[in-house]
GUZARO-306337 format. One record per residue (C-alpha): residue number from 1; x, y, z. Coordinates in steps of 0.05 Angstrom, whole numbers, always signed. Example, Ala and Ser with C-alpha at 12.3 -4.5 7.8 and 13.67 -1.06 7.14 Angstrom:
! GUZARO-306337
SITE seq     px     py     pz
SITE   1   +246    -90   +156
SITE   2   +273    -21   +143
//
This chain:
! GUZARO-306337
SITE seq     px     py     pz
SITE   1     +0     +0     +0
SITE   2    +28    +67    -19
SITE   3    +31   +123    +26
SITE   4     -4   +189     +4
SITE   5    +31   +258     +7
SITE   6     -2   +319    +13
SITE   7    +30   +393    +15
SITE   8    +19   +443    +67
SITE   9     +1   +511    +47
SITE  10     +2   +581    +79
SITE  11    -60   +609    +90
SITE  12    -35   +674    +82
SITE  13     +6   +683    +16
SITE  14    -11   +613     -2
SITE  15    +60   +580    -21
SITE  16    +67   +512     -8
SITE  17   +126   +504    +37
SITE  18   +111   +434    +64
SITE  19    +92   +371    +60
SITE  20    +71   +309    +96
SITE  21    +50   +237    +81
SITE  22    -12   +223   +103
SITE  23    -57   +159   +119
SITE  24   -134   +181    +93
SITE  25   -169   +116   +120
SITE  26   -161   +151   +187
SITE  27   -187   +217   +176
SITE  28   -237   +257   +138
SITE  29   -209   +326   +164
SITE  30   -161   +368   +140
SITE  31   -103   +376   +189
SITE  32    -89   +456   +201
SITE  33    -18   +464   +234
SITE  34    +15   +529   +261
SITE  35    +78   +540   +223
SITE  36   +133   +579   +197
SITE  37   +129   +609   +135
SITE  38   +197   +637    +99
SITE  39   +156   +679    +44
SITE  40   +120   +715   +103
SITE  41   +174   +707   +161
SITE  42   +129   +694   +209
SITE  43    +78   +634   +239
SITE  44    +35   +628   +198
SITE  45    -39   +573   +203
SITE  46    -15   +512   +140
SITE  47    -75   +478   +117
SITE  48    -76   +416    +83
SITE  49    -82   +407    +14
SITE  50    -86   +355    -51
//
């Protein structure tokens, strides 16, 4: 079974600085993370995305 990855992205300028494998049998949510953002040089809320 392969493992999914999805990217985080910034919910303020909306770059795409992370990502993060992810299990979706487990979860229907998307996971929202506080973290730091080098475009905006602060902490920043990272949603989840495809």
């Amino acid at each position: 079974m392969a493992v999914k990855k999805s990217a985080l992205a910034c919910s303020v300028c909306g770059s795409r600085n992370y990502s993060k494998s992810v299990n979706d049998g487990q979860r229907t949510e998307r996971l929202e993370i506080k973290k730091f953002c080098k475009y905006c040089q602060k902490h920043t809320l990272h949603k989840e995305t495809k």
